[in-house]
PyMOL Python script that loads the backbone (N, CA, C, O; Angstrom):
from pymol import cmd

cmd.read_pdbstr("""\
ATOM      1  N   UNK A   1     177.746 231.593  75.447  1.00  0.00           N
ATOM      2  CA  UNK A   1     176.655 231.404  74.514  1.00  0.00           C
ATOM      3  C   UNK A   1     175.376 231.195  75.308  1.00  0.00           C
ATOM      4  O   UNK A   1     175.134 230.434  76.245  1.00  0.00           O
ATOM      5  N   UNK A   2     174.712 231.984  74.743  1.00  0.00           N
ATOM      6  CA  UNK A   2     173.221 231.893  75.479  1.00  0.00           C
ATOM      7  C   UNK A   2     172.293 230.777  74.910  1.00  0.00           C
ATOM      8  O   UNK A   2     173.140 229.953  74.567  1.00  0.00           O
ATOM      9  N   UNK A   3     171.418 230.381  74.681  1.00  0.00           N
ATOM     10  CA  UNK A   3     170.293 229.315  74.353  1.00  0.00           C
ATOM     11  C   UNK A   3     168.888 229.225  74.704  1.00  0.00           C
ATOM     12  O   UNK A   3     168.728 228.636  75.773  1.00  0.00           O
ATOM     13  N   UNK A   4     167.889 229.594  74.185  1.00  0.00           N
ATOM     14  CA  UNK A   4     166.959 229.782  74.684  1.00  0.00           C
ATOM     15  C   UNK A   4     165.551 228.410  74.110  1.00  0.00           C
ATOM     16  O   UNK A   4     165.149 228.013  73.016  1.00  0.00           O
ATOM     17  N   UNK A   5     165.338 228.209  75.032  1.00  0.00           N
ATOM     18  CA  UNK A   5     164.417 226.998  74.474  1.00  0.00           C
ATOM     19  C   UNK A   5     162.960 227.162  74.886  1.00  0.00           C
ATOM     20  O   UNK A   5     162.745 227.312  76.089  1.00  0.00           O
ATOM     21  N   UNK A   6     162.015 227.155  74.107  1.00  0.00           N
ATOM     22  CA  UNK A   6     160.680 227.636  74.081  1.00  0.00           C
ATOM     23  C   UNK A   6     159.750 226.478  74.678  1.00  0.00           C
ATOM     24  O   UNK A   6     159.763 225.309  74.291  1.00  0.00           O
ATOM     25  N   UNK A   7     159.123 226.890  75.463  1.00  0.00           N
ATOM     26  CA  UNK A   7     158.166 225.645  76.160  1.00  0.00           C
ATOM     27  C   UNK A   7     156.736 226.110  76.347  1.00  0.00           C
ATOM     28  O   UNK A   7     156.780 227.325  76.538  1.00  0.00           O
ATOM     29  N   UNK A   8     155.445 225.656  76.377  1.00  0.00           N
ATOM     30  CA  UNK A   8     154.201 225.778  76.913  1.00  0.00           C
ATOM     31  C   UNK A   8     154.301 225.988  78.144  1.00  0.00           C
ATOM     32  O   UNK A   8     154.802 225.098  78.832  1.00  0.00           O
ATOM     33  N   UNK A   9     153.839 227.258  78.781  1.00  0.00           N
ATOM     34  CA  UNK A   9     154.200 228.018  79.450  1.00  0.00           C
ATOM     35  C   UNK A   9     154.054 226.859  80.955  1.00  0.00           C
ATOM     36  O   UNK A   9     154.796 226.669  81.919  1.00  0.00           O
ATOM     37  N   UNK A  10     153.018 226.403  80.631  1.00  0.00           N
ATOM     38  CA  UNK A  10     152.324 225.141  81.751  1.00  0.00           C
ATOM     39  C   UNK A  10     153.296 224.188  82.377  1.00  0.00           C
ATOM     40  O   UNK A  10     153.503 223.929  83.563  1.00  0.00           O
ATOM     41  N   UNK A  11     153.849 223.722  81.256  1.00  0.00           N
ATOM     42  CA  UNK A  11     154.929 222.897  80.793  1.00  0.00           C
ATOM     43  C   UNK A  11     156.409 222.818  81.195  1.00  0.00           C
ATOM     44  O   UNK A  11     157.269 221.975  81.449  1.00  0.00           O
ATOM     45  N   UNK A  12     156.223 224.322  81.105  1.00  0.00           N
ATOM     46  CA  UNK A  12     157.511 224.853  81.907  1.00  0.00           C
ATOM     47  C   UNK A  12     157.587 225.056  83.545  1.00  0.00           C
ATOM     48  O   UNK A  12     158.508 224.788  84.317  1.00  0.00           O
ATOM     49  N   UNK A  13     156.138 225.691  83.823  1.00  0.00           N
ATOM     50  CA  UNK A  13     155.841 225.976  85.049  1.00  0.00           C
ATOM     51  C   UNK A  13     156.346 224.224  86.256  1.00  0.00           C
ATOM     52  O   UNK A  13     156.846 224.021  87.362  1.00  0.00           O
ATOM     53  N   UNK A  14     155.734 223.301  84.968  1.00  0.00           N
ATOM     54  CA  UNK A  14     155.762 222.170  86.362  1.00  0.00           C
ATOM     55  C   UNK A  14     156.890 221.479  85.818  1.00  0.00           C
ATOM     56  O   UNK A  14     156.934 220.311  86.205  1.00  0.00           O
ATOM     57  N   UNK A  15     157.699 221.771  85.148  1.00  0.00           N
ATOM     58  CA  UNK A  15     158.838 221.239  85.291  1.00  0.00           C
ATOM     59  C   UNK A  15     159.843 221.862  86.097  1.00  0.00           C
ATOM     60  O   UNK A  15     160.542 221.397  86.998  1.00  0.00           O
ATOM     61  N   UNK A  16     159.758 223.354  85.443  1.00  0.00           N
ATOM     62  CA  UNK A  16     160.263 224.212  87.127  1.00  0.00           C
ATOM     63  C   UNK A  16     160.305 223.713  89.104  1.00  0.00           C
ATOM     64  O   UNK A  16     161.231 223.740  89.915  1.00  0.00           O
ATOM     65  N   UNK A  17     158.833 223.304  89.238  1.00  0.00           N
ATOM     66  CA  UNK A  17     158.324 223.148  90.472  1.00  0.00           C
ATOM     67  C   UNK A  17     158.563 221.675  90.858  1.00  0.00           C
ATOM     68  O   UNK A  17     158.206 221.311  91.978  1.00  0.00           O
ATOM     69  N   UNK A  18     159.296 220.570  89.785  1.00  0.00           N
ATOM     70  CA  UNK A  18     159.616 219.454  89.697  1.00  0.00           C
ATOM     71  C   UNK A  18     161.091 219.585  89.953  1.00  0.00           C
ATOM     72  O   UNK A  18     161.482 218.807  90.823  1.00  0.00           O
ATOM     73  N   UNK A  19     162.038 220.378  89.417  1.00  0.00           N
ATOM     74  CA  UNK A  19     163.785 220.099  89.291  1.00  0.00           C
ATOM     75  C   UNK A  19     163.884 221.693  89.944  1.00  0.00           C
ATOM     76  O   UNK A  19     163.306 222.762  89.750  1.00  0.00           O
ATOM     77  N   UNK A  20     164.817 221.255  90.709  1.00  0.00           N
ATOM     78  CA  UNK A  20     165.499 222.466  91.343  1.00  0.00           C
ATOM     79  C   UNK A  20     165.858 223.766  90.781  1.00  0.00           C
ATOM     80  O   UNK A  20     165.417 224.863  91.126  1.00  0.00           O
ATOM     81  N   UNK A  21     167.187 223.357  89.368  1.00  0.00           N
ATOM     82  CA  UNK A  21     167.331 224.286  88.540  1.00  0.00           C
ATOM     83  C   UNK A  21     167.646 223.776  87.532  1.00  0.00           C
ATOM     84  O   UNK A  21     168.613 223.078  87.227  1.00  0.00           O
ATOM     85  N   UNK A  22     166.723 224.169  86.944  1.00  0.00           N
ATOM     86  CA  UNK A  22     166.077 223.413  85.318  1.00  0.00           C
ATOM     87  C   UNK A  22     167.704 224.346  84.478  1.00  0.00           C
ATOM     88  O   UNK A  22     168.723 223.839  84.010  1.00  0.00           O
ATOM     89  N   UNK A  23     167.410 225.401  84.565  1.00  0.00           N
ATOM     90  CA  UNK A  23     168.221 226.037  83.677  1.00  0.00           C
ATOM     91  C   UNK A  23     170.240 224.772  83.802  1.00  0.00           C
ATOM     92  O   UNK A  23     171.085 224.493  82.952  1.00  0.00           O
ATOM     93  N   UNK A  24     170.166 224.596  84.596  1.00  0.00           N
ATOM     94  CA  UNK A  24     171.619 223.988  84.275  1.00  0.00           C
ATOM     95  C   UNK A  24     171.134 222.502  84.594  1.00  0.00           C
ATOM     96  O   UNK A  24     171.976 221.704  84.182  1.00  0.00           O
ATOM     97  N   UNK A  25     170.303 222.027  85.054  1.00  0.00           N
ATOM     98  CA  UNK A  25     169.609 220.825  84.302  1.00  0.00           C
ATOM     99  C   UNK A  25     169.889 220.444  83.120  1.00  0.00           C
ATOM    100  O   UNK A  25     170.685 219.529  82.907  1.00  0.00           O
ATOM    101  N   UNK A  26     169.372 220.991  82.337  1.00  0.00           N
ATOM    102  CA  UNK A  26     169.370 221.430  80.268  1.00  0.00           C
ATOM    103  C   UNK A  26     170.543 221.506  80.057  1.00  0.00           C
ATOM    104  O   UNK A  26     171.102 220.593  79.450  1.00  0.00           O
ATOM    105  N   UNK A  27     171.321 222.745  80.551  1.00  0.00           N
ATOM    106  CA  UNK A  27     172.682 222.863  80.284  1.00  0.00           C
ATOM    107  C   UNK A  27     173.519 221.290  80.606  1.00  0.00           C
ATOM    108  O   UNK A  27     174.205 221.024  79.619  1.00  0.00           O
ATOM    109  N   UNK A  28     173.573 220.815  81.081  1.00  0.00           N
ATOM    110  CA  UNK A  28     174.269 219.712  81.752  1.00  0.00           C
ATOM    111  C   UNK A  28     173.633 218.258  80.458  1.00  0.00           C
ATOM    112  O   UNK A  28     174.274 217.600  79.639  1.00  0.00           O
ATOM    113  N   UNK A  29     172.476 218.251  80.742  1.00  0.00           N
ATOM    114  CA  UNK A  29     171.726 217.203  79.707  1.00  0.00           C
ATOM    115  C   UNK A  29     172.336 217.756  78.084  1.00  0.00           C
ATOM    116  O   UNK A  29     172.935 216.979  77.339  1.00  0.00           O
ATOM    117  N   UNK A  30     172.107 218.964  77.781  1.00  0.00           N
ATOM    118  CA  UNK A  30     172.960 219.192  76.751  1.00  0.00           C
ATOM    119  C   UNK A  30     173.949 218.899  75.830  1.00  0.00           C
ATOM    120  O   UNK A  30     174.060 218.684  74.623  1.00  0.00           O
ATOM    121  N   UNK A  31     175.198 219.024  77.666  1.00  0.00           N
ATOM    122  CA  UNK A  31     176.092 218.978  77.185  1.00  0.00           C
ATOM    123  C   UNK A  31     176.705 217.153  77.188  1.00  0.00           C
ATOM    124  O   UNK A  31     177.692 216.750  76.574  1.00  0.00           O
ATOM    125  N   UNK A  32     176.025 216.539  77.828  1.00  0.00           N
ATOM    126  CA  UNK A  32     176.305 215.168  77.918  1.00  0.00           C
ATOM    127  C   UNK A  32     175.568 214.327  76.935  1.00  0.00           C
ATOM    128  O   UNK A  32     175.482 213.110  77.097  1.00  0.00           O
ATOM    129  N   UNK A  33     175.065 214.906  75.977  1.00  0.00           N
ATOM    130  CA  UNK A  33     174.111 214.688  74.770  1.00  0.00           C
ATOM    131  C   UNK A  33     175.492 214.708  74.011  1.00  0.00           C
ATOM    132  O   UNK A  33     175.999 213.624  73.721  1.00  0.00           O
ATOM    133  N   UNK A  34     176.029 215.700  73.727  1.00  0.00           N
ATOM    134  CA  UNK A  34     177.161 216.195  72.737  1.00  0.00           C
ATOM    135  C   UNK A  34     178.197 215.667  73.056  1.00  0.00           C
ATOM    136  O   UNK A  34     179.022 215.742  72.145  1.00  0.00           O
ATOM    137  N   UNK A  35     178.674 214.988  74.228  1.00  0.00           N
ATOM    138  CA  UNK A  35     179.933 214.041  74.512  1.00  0.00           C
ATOM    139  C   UNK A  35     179.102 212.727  73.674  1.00  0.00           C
ATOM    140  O   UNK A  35     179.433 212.349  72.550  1.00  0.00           O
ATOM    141  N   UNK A  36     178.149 212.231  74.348  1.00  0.00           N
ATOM    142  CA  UNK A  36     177.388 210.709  73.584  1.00  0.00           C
ATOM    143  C   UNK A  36     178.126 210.787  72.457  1.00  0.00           C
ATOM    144  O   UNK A  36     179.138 210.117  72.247  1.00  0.00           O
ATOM    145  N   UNK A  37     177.566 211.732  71.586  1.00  0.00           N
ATOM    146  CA  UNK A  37     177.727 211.937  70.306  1.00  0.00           C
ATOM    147  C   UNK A  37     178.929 212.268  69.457  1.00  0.00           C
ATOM    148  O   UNK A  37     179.038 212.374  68.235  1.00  0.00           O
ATOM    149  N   UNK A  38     179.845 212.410  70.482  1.00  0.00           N
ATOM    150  CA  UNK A  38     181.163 212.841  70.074  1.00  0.00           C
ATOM    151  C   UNK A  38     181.217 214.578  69.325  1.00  0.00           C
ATOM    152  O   UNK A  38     181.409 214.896  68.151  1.00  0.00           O
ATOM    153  N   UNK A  39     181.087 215.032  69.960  1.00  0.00           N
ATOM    154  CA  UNK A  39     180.741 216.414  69.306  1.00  0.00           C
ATOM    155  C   UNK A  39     181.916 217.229  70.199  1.00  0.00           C
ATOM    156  O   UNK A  39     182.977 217.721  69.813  1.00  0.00           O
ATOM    157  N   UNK A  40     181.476 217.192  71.185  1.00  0.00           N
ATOM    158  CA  UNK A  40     182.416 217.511  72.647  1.00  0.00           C
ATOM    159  C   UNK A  40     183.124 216.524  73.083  1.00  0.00           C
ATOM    160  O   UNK A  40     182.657 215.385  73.065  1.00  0.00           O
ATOM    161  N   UNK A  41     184.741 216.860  73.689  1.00  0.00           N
ATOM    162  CA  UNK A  41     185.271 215.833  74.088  1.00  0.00           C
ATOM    163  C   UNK A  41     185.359 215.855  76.040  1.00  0.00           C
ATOM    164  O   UNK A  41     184.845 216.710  76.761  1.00  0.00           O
ATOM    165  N   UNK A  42     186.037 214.835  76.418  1.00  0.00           N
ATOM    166  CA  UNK A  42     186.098 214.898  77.983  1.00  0.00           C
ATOM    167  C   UNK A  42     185.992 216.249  78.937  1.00  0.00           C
ATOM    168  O   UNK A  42     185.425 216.722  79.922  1.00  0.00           O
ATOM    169  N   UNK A  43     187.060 216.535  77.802  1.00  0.00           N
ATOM    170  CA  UNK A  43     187.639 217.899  78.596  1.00  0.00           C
ATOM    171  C   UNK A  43     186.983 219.199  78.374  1.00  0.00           C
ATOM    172  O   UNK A  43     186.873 220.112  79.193  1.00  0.00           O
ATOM    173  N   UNK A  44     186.599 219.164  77.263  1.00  0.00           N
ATOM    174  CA  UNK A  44     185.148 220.207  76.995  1.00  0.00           C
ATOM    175  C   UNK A  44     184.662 220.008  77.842  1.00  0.00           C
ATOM    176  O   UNK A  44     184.912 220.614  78.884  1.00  0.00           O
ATOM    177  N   UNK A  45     184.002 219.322  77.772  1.00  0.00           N
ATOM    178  CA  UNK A  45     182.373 218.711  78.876  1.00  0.00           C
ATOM    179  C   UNK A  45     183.086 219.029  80.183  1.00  0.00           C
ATOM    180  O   UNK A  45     182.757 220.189  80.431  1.00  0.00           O
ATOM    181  N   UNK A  46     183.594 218.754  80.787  1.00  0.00           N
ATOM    182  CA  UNK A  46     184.299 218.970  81.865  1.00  0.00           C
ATOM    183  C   UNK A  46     184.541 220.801  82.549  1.00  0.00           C
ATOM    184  O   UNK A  46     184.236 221.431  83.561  1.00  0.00           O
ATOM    185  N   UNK A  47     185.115 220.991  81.522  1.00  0.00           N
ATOM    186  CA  UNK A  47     185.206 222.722  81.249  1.00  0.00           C
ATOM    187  C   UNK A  47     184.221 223.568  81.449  1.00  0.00           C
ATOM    188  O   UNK A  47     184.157 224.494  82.258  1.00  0.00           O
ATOM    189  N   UNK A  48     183.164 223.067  80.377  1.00  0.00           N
ATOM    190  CA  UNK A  48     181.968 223.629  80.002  1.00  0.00           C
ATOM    191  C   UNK A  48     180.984 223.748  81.418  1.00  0.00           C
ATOM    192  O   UNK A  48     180.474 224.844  81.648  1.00  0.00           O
ATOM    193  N   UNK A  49     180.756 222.722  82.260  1.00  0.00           N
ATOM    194  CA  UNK A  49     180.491 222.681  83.427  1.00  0.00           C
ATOM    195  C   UNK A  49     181.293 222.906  84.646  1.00  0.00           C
ATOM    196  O   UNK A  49     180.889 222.544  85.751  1.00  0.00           O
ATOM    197  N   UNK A  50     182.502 223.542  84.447  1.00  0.00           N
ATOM    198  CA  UNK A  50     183.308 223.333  85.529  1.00  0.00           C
ATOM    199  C   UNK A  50     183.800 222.317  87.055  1.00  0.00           C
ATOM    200  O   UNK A  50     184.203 222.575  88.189  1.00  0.00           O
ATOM    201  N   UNK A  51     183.515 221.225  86.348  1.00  0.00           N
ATOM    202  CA  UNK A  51     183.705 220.312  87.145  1.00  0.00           C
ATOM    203  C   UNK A  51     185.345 219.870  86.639  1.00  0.00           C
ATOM    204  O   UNK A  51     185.835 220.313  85.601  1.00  0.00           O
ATOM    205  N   UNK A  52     186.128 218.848  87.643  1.00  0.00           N
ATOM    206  CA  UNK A  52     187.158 218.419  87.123  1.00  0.00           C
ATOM    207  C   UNK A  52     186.955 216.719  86.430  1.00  0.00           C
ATOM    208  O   UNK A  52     185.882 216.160  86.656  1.00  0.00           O
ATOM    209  N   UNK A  53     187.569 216.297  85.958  1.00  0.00           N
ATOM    210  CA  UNK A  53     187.543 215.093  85.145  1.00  0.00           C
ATOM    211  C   UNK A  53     186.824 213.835  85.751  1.00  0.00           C
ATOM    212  O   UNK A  53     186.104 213.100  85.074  1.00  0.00           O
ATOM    213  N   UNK A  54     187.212 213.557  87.770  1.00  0.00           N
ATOM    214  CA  UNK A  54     186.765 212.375  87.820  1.00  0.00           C
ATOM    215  C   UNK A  54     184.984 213.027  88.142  1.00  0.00           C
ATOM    216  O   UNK A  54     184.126 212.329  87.602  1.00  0.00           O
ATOM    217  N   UNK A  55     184.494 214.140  88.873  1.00  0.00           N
ATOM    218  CA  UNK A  55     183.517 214.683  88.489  1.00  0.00           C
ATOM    219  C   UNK A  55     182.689 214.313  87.338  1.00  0.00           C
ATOM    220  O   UNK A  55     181.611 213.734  87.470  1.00  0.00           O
ATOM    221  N   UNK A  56     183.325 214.735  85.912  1.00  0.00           N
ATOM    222  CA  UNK A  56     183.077 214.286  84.901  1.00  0.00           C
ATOM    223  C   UNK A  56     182.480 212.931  84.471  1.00  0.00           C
ATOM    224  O   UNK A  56     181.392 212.586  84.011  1.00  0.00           O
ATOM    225  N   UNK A  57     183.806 212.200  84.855  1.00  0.00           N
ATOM    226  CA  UNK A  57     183.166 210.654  84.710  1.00  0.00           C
ATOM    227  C   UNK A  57     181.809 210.242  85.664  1.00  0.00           C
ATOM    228  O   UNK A  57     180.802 209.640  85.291  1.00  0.00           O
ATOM    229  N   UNK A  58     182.148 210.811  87.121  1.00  0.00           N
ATOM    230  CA  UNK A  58     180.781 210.585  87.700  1.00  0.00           C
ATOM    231  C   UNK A  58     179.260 210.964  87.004  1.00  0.00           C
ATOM    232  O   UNK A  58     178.130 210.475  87.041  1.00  0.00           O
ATOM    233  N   UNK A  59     179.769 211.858  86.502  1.00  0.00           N
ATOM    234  CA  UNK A  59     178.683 212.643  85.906  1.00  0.00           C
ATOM    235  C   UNK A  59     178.011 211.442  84.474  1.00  0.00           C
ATOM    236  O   UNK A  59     176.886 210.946  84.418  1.00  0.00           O
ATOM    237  N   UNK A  60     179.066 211.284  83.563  1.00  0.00           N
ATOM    238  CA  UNK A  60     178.696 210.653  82.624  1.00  0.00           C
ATOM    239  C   UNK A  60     177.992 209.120  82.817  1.00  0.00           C
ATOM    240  O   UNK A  60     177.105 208.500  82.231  1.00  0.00           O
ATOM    241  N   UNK A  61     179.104 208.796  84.250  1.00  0.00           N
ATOM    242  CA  UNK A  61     178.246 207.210  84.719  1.00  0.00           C
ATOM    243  C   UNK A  61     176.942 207.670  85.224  1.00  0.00           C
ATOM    244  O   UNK A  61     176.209 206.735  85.545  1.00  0.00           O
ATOM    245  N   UNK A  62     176.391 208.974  85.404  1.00  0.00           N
ATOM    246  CA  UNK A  62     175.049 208.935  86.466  1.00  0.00           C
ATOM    247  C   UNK A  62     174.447 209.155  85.259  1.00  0.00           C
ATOM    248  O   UNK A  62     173.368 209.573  85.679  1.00  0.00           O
ATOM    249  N   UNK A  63     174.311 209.192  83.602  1.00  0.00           N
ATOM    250  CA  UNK A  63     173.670 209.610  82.850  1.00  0.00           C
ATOM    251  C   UNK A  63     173.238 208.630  82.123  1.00  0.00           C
ATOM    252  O   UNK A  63     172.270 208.620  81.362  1.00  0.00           O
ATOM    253  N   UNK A  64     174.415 207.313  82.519  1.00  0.00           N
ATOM    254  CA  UNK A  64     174.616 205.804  81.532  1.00  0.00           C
ATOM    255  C   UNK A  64     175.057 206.093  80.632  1.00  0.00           C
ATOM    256  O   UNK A  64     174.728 205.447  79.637  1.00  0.00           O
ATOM    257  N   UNK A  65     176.124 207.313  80.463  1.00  0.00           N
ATOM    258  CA  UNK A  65     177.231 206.758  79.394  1.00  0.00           C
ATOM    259  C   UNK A  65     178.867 205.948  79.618  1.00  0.00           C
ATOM    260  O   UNK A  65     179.645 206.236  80.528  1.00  0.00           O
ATOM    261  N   UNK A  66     179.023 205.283  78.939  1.00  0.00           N
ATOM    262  CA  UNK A  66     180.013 204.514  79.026  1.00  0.00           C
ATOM    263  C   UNK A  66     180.988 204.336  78.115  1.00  0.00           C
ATOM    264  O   UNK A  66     180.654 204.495  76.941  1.00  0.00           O
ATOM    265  N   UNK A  67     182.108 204.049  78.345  1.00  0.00           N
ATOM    266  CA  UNK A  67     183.102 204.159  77.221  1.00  0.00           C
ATOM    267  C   UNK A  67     182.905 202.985  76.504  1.00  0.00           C
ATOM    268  O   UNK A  67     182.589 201.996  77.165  1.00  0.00           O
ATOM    269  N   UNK A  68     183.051 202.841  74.984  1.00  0.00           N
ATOM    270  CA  UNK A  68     182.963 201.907  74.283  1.00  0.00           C
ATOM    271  C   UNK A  68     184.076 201.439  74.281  1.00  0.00           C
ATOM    272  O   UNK A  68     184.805 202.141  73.581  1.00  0.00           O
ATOM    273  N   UNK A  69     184.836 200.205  74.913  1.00  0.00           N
ATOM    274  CA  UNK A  69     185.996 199.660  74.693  1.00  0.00           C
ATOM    275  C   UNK A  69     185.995 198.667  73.351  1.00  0.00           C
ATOM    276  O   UNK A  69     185.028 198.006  72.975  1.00  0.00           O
ATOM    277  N   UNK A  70     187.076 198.709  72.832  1.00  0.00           N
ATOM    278  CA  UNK A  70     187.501 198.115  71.899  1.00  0.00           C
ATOM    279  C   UNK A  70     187.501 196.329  72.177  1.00  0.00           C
ATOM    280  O   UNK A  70     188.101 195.869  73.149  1.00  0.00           O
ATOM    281  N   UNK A  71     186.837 195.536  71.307  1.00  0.00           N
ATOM    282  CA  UNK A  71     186.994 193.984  71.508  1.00  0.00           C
ATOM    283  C   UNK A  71     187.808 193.452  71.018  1.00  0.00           C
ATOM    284  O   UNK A  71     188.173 193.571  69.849  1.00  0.00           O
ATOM    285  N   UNK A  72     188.437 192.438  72.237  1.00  0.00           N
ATOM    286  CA  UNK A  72     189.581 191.570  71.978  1.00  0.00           C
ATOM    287  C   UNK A  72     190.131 191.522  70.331  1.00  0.00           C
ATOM    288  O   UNK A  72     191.325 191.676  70.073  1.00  0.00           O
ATOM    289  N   UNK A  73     189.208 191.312  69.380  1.00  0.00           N
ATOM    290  CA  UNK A  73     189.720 190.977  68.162  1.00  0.00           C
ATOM    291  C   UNK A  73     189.605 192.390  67.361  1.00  0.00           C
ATOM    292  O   UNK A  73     190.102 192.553  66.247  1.00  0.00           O
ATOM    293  N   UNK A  74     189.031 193.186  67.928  1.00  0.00           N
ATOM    294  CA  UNK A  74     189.805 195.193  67.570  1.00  0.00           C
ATOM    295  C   UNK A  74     190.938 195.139  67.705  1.00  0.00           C
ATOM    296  O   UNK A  74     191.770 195.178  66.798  1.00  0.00           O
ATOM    297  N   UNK A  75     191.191 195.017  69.133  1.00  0.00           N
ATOM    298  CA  UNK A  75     192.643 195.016  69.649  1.00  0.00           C
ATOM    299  C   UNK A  75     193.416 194.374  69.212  1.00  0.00           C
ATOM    300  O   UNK A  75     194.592 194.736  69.231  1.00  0.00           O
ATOM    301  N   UNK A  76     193.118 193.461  68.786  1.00  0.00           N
ATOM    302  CA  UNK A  76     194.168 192.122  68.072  1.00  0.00           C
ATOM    303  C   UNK A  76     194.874 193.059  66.534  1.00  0.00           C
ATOM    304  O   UNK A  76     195.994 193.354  66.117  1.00  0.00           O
ATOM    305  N   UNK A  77     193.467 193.250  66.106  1.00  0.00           N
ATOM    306  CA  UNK A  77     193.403 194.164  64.379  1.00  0.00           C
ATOM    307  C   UNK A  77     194.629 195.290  64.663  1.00  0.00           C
ATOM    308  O   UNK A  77     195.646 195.425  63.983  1.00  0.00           O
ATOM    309  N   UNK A  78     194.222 196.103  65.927  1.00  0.00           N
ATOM    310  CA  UNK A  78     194.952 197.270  65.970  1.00  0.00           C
ATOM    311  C   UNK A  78     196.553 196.754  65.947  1.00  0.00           C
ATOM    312  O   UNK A  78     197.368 197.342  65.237  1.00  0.00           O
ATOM    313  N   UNK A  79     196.830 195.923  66.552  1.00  0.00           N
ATOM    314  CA  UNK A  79     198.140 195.489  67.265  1.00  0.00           C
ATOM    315  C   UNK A  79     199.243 195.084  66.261  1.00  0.00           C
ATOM    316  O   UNK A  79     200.459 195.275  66.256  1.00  0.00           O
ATOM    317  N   UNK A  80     197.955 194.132  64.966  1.00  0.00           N
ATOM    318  CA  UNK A  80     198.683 193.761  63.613  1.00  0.00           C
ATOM    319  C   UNK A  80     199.143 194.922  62.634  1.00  0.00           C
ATOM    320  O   UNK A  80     200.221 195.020  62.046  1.00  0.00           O
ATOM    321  N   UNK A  81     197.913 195.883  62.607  1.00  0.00           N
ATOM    322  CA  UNK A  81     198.211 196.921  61.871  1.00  0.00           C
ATOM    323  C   UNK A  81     199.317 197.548  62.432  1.00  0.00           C
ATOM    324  O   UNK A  81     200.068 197.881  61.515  1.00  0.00           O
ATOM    325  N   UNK A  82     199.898 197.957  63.850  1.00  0.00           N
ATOM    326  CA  UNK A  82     200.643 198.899  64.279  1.00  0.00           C
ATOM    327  C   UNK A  82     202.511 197.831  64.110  1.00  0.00           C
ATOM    328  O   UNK A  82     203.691 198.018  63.814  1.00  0.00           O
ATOM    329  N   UNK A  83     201.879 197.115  64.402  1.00  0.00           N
ATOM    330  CA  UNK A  83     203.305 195.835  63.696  1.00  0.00           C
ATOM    331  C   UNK A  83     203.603 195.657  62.475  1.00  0.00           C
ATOM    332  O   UNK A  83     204.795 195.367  62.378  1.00  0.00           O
ATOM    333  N   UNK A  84     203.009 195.699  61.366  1.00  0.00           N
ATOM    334  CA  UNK A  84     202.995 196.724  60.436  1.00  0.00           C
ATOM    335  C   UNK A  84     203.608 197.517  59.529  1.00  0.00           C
ATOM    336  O   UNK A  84     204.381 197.329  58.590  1.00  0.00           O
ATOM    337  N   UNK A  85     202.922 198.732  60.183  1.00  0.00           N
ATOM    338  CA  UNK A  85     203.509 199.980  59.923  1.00  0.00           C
ATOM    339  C   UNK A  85     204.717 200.104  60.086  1.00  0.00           C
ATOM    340  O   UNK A  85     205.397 200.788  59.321  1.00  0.00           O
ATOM    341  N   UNK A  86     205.535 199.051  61.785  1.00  0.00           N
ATOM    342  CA  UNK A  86     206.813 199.737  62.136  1.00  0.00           C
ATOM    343  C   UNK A  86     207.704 199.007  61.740  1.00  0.00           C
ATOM    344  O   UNK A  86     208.810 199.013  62.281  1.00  0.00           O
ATOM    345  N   UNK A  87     207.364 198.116  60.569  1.00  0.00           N
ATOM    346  CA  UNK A  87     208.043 196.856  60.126  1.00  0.00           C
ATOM    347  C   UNK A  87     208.258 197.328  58.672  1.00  0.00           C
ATOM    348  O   UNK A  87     209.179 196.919  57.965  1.00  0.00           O
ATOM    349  N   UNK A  88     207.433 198.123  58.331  1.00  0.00           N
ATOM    350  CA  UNK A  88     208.204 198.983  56.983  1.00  0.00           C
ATOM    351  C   UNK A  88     209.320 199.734  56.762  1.00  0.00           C
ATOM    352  O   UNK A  88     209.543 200.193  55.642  1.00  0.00           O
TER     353      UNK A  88
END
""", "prot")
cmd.dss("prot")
cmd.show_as("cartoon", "prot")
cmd.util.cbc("prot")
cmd.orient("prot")
């Protein structure tokens, strides 16, 4: 898939002469936009850039995303619910 994104030509020029290669710059910012967001998962994102997984994570820690872990009393919730279910 191609993507084309329209800029003031100026605009473009010195962002060019600022980042090495803008074009997978974008691509990369993109695609780590759409993991944030849950749109794409690990392994997409991963794919999509051809990097392998711990790559990946490097990638996502150099962007400041982080996994949302579940709190003690999630976990607690989850643990009751799944005790539960297997108790029916």
């Amino acid at each position: 898939m191609s993507v084309c994104i329209e800029l003031p030509t100026e605009l473009e020029a010195s962002l060019r002469s600022q980042i090495v290669d803008l074009d997978a710059t974008t691509k990369e910012a993109f695609l780590v936009d759409l993991y944030r967001h849950e749109k794409i998962t690990h392994h997409e994102l991963a794919t999509a850039l051809n990097i392998n997984r711990f790559e990946a994570d490097d990638l996502l820690n150099r962007h400041g995303v982080t996994e949302d872990l579940p709190s003690l009393a999630e976990l607690r919730q989850q643990a009751a619910d799944l005790e539960t279910r297997l108790n029916r």
